[in-house]
KOLDREN-927140 format. One record per residue (C-alpha): x, y, z; residue number from 1. Coordinates in steps of 0.05 Angstrom, whole numbers, always signed. Example, Ala and Ser with C-alpha at 12.3 -4.5 7.8 and 13.67 -1.06 7.14 Angstrom:
2
(r (+246 -90 +156) 1)
(r (+273 -21 +143) 2)
This chain:
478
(r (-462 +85 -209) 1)
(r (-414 +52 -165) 2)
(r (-357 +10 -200) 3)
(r (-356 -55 -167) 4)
(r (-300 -122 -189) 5)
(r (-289 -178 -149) 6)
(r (-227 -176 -95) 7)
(r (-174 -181 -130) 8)
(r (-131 -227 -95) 9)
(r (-193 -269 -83) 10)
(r (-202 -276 -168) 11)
(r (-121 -281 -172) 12)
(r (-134 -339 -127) 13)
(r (-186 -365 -157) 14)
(r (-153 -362 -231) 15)
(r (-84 -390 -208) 16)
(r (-79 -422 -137) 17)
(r (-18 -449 -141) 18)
(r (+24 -391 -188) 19)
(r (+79 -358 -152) 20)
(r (+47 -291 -115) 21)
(r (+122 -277 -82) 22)
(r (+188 -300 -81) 23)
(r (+243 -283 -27) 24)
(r (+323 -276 -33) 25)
(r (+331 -345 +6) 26)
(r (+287 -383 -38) 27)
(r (+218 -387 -6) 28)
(r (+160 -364 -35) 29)
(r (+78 -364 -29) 30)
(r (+23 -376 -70) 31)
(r (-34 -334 -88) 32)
(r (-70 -388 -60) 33)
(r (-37 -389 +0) 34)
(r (-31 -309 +3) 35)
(r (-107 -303 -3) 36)
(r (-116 -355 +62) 37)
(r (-58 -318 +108) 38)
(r (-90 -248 +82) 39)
(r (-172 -277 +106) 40)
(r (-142 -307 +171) 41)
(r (-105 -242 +187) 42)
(r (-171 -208 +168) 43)
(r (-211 -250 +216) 44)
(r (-149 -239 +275) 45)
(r (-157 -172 +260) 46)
(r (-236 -157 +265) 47)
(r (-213 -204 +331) 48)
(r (-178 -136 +353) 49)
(r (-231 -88 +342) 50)
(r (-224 -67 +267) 51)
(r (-274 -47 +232) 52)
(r (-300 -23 +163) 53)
(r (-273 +56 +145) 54)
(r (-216 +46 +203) 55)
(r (-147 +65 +191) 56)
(r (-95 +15 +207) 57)
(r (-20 +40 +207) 58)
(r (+24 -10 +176) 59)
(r (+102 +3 +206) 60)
(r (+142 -51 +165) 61)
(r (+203 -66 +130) 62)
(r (+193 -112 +59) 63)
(r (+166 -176 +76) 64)
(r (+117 -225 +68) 65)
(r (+72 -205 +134) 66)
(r (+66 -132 +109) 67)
(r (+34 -159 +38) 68)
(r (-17 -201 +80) 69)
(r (-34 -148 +121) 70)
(r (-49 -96 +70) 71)
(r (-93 -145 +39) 72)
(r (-124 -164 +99) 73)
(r (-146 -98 +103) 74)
(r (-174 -93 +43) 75)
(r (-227 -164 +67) 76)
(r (-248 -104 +118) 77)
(r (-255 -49 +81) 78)
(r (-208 -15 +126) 79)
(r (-159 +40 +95) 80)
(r (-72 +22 +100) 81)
(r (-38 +83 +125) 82)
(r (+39 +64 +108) 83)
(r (+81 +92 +146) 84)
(r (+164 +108 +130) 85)
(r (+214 +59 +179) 86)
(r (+261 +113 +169) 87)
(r (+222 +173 +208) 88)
(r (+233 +196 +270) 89)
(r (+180 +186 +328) 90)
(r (+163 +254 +326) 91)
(r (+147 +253 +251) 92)
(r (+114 +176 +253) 93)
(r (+63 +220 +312) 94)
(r (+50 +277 +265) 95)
(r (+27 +224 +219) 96)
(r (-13 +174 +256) 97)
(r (-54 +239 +284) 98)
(r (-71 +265 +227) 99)
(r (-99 +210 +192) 100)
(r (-131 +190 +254) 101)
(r (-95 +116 +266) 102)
(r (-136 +69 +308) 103)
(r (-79 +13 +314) 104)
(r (-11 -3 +290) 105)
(r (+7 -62 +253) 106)
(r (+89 -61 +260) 107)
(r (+144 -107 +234) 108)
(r (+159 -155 +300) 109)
(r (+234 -126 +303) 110)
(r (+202 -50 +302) 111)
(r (+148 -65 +361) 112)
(r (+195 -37 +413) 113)
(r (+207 +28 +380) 114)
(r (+135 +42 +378) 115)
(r (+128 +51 +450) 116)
(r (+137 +123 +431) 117)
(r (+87 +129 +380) 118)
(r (+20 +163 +404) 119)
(r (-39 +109 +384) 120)
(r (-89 +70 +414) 121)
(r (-72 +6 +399) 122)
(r (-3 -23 +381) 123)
(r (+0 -108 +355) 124)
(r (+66 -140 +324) 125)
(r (+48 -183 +258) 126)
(r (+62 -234 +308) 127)
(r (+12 -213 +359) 128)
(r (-40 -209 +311) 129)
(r (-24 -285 +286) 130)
(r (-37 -312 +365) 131)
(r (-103 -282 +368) 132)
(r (-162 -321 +361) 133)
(r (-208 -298 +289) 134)
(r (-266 -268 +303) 135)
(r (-325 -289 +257) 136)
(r (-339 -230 +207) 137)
(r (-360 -213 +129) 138)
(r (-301 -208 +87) 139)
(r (-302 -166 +18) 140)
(r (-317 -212 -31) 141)
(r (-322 -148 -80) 142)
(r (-283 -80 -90) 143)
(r (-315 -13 -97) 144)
(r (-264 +27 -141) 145)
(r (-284 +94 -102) 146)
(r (-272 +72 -35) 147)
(r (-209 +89 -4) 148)
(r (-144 +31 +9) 149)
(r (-92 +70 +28) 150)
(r (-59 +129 +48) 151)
(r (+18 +143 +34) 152)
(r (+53 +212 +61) 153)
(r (+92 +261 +18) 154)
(r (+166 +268 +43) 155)
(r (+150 +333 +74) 156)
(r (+209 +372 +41) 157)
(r (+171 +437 +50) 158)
(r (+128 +444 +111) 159)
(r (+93 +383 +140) 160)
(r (+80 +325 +93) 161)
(r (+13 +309 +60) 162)
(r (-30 +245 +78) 163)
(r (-39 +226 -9) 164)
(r (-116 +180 -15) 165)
(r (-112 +129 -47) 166)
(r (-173 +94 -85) 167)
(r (-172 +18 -106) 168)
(r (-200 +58 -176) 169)
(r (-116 +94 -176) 170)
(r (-89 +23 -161) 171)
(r (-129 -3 -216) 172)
(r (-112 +45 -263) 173)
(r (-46 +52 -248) 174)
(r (-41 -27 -257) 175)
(r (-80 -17 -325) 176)
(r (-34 +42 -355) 177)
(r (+28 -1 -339) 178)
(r (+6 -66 -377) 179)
(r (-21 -25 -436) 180)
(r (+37 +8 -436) 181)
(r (+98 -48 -423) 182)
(r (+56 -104 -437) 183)
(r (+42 -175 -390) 184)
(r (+87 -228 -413) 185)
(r (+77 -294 -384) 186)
(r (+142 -308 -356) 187)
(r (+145 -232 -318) 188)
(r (+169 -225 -250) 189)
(r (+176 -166 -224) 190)
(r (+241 -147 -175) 191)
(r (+215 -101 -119) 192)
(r (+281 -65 -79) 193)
(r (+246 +1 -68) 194)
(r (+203 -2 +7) 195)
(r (+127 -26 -6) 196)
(r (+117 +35 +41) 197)
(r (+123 +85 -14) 198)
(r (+82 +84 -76) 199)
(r (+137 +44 -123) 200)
(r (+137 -14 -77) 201)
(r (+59 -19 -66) 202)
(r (+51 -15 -140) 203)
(r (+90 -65 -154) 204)
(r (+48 -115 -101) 205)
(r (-20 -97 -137) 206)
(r (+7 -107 -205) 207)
(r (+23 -180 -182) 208)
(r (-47 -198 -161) 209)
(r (-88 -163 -225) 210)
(r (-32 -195 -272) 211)
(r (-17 -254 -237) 212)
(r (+51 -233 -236) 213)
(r (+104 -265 -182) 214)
(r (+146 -208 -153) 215)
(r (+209 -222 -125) 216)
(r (+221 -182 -57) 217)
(r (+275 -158 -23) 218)
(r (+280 -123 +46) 219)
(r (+326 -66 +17) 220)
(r (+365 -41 -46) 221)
(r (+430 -75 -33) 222)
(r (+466 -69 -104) 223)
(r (+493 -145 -108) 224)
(r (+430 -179 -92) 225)
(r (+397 -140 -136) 226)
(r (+454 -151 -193) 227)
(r (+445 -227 -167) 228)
(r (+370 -230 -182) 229)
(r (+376 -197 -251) 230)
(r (+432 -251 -265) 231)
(r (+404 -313 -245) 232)
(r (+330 -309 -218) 233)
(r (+298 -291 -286) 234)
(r (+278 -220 -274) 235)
(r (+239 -188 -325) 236)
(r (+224 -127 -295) 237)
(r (+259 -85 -248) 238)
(r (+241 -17 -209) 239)
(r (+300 +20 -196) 240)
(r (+324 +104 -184) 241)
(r (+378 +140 -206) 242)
(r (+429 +123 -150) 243)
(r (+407 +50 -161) 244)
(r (+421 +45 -235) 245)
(r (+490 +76 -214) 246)
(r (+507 +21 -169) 247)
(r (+479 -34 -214) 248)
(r (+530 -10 -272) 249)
(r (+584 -14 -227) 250)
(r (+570 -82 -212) 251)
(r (+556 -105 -282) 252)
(r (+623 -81 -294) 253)
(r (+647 -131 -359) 254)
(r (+583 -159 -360) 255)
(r (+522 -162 -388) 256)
(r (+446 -175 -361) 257)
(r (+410 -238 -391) 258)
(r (+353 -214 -448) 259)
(r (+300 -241 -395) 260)
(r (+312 -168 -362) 261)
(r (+265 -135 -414) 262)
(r (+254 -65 -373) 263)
(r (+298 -23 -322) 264)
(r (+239 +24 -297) 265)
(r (+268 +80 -274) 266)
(r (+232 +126 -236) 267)
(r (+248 +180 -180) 268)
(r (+263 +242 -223) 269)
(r (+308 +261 -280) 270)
(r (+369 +218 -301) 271)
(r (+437 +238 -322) 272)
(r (+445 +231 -393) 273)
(r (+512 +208 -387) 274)
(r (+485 +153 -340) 275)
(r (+423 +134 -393) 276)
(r (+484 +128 -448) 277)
(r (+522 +82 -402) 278)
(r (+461 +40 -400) 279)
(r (+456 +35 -461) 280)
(r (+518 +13 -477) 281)
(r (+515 -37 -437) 282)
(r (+450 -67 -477) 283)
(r (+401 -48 -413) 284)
(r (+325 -31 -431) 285)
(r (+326 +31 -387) 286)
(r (+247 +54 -384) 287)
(r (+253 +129 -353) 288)
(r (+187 +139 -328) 289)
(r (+155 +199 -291) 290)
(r (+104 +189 -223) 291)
(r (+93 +209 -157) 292)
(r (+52 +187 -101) 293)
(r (-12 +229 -125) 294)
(r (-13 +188 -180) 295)
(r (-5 +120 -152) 296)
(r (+66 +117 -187) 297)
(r (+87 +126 -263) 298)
(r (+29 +161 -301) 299)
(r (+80 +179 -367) 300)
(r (+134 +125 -387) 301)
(r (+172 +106 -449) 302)
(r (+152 +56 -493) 303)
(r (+196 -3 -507) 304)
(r (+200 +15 -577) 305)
(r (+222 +91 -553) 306)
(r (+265 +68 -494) 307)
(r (+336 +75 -530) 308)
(r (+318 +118 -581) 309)
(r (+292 +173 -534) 310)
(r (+342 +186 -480) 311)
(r (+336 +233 -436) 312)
(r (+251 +228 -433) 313)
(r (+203 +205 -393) 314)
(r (+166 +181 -449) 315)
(r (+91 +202 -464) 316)
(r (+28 +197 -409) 317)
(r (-1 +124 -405) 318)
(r (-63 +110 -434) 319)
(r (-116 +126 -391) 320)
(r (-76 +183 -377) 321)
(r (-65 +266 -399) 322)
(r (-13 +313 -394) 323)
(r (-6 +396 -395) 324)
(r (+40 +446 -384) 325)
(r (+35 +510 -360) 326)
(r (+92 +556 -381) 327)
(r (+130 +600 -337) 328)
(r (+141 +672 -358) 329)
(r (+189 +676 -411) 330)
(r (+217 +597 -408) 331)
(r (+210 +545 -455) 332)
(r (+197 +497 -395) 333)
(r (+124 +498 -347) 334)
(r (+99 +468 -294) 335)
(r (+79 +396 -306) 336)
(r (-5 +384 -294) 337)
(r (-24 +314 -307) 338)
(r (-99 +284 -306) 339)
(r (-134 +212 -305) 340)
(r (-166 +163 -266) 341)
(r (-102 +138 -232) 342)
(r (-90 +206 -195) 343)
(r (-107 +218 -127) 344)
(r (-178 +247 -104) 345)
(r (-131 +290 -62) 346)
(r (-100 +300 +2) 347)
(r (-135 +279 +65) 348)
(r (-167 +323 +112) 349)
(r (-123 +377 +74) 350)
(r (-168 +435 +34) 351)
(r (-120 +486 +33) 352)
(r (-65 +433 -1) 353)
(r (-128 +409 -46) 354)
(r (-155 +481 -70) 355)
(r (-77 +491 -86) 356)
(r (-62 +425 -119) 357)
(r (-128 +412 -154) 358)
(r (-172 +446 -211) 359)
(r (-221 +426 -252) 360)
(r (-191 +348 -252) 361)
(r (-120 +371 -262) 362)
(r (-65 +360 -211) 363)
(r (-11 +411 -204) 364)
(r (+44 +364 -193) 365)
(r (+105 +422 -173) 366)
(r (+146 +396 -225) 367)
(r (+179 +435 -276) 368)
(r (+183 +400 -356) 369)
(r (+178 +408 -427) 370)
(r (+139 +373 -485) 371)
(r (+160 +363 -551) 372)
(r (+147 +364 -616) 373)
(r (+127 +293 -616) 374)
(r (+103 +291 -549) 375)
(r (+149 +262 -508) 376)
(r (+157 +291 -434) 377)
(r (+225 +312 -412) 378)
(r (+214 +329 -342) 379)
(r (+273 +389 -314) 380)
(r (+260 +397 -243) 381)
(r (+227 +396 -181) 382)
(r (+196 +475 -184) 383)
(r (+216 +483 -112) 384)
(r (+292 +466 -122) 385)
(r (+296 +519 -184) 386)
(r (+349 +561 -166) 387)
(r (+343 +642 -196) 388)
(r (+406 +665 -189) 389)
(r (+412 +742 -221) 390)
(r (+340 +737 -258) 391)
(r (+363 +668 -285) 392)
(r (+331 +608 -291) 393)
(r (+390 +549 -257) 394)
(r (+364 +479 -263) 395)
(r (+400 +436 -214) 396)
(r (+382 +370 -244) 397)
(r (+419 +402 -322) 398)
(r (+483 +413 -270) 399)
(r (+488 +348 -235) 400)
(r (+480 +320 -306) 401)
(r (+541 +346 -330) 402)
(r (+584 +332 -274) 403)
(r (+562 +260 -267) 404)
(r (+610 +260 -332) 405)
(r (+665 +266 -304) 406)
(r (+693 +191 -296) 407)
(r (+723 +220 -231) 408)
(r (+653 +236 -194) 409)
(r (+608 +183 -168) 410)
(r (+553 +219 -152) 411)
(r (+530 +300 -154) 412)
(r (+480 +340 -124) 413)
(r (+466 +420 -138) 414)
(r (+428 +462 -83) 415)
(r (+414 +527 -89) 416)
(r (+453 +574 -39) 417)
(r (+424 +647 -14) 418)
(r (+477 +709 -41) 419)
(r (+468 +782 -27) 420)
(r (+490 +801 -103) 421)
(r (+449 +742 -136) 422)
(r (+397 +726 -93) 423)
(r (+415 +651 -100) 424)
(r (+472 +616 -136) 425)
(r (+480 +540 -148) 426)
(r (+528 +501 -101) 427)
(r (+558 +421 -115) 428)
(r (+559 +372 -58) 429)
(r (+603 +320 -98) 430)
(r (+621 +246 -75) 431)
(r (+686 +227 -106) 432)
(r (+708 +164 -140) 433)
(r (+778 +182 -151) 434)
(r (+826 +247 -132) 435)
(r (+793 +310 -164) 436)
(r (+802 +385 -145) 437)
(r (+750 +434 -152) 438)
(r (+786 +471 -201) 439)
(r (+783 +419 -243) 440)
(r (+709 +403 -235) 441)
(r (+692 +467 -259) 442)
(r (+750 +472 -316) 443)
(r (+700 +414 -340) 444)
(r (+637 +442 -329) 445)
(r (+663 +512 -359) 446)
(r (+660 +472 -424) 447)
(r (+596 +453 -416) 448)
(r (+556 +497 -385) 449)
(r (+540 +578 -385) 450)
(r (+583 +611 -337) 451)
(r (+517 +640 -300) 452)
(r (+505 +562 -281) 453)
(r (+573 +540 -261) 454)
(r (+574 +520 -183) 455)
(r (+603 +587 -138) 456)
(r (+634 +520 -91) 457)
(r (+648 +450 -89) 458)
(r (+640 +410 -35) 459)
(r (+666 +337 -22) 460)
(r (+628 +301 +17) 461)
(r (+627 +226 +37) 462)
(r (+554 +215 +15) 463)
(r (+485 +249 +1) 464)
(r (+425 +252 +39) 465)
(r (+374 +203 +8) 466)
(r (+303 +186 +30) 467)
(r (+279 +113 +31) 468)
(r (+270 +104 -47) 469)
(r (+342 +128 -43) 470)
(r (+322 +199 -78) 471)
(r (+362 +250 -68) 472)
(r (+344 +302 -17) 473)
(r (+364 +368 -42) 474)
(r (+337 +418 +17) 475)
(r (+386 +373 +58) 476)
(r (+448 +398 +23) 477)
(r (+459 +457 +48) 478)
């Protein structure tokens, strides 16, 4: 039997027409109210254009307020989101809009004239769509938790990136897990820097319409408007990543976040310790959490009461949610499978990624982790950027770690270089913040490390490559 609620921004509206849906930077802000009557008129402009129910509608958008009403519009059609990354290339934006079979593109009205290169029928500016006339049509007035919303593309790192499904039942239960797990308070609001494109930022958006949460939106990370918001616009909640953090302690600098902040949600793979003790210092509630975009973002975060007692994990599955590991041959770490009703249905028109990916209602996720004793997940690596150098195990992540000690290093990343003798062995890219020489880096690390894992070369460079939720992009090291 089909799951069926009511449209959720339509009951969000309903419940609290005039509460605060989003906030911007300069002040402005819009209603649920008034989110659910641009989202219904954008629905109507659309159906104007030819959409239809089961079509898929690229969305090509920086953060902002048109990019929320179309997504939503799109869910008054039944029509599936397919968001698309502003930082790809044409020739990757093509791969994608082919195969998940894009009728028309919804774009940003400053990217409309870069999309003259993009292979798709139809092509409409949020503007564009706003001039044209409504056409008269039946809007959802109810959700079916199996049918599809969106669709949101791996990064690609290793072959051609995967088109990941997305139900309204993941969204749901993704919102569900969260607020079972960090709790609704009424005064939450909810800072959004990462892109709505990728999983974080879309998460965030549905949260705010099944909580009745306002969520403050900026069009980037920039590291003083976020510092900013945190200081004077009553932020609660915050999604950040690793680099982000970073730059957010180095503008605290003397000090200190008001005790609205109640949770620094950090997601985007493992932290530095020596970064999570910093934090701490400085009195912020650092929440490391572990997600991906099969599983509509975080499915295991810390608790509040865990958060600075447990440094270092990701904390234990949500609710709704399980975990497993499969060990690897002779190592006290696995590969991380994770199951529940937040995780995708799989990969779309992909059955050779599925059969792969997929068993018996367990995902394979590619990560690498531990559990233990008292359950909490400490996740290593990504399994792909494991570098076996002589028969040895080298986690990257445990080396760029130890280096981000050093008060002299601002940021570290390990990739794994091919040797004749070794087969691999572990290389530093390292971005300085004062006068170091490599002899000294690995004086340090010496100290710290087995000698099998110390890096064979440092390299300084002037920054690291970073995808759009500012990640770090290991394959792109070398």
């Amino acid at each position: 039997m089909a799951e069926i609620i009511p449209h959720w921004l339509t009951k969000q509206a309903d419940l609290a027409p005039h509460a605060i849906a989003i906030e911007l930077a300069d002040g402005s802000c819009i209603t649920f109210g008034q989110l659910r009557e641009k989202s219904e008129r954008f629905a109507g402009r659309l159906a104007r254009l030819g959409v239809i129910e089961g079509d898929h509608v690229g969305i090509l958008s920086t953060n902002q307020i048109p990019m929320i009403v179309a997504i939503h519009a799109l869910s008054y059609l039944g029509a599936v989101a397919v968001l698309l990354n502003t930082r790809l290339s044409a020739e990757e934006l093509n791969y994608q809009i082919i195969d998940a079979e894009v009728a028309l593109l919804l774009t940003a009205d400053d990217l409309i004239d870069g999309a003259e290169s993009i292979k798709v029928k139809q092509t409409a500016s949020f503007s564009e769509v706003e001039a044209a006339d409504e056409a008269e049509t039946n809007l959802k007035a109810e959700l079916d938790l199996s049918d599809i919303f969106t669709i949101i593309y791996t990064s690609g790192t290793t072959g051609h990136p995967k088109g990941v499904i997305h139900t309204y039942g993941n969204h749901w239960w993704s919102a569900t897990g969260s607020a079972l797990n960090l709790g609704i308070h009424q005064h939450d609001k909810w800072l959004i820097p990462l892109p709505v494109f990728h999983v974080s930022g879309l998460s965030a958006c549905i949260k705010s319409v099944i909580y009745g949460m306002p969520v403050y939106l900026l069009q980037k990370f920039d590291a003083k408007a976020v510092h900013q918001a945190i200081m004077k616009k009553e932020i609660t909640i915050a999604s950040v990543v690793t680099v982000m953090l970073q730059r957010l302690l180095e503008q605290l600098d003397e000090q200190y976040y008001p005790k609205s902040l109640r949770c620094m949600l950090l997601g985007g793979g493992p932290a530095p310790k020596p970064l999570l003790e910093k934090a701490k210092e400085k009195g912020i509630p650092v929440f490391q959490s572990y997600g991906m975009t099969e599983t509509a973002s975080q499915i295991v975060t810390l608790s509040p009461k865990d958060a600075l007692e447990r440094i270092g994990s990701a904390g234990k599955p949500l609710f709704p949610a399980q975990l497993k590991i499969v060990q690897l041959p002779n190592e006290h770490v696995g590969e991380i499978h994770v199951k529940g009703p937040m995780v995708t249905i799989g990969y779309y028109k992909n059955e050779a990624a599925n059969e792969k990916s997929f068993a018996g209602g367990w995902l394979a996720t590619g990560d690498l982790g531990y559990v233990d004793a008292d359950g909490f997940l400490y996740v290593v690596d990504r399994r792909k950027d494991l570098i076996i150098s002589g028969g040895e195990n080298i986690y990257p992540s445990e080396i760029e770690a130890v280096l981000s000690g050093m008060n002299q290093i601002r940021e570290v990343g390990v990739a794994g270089k091919k040797d004749e003798e070794w087969g691999q062995v572990p290389i530093a890219f390292v971005v300085k913040n004062m006068d170091i020489s490599p002899d000294e880096i690995i004086e340090y690390a010496s100290k710290r490390l087995g000698k099998y894992k110390l890096p064979k070369e440092i390299r300084f460079v002037k920054e690291l490559p970073r995808n759009a939720s500012n990640k770090l992009v290991r394959n792109k090291l070398l």
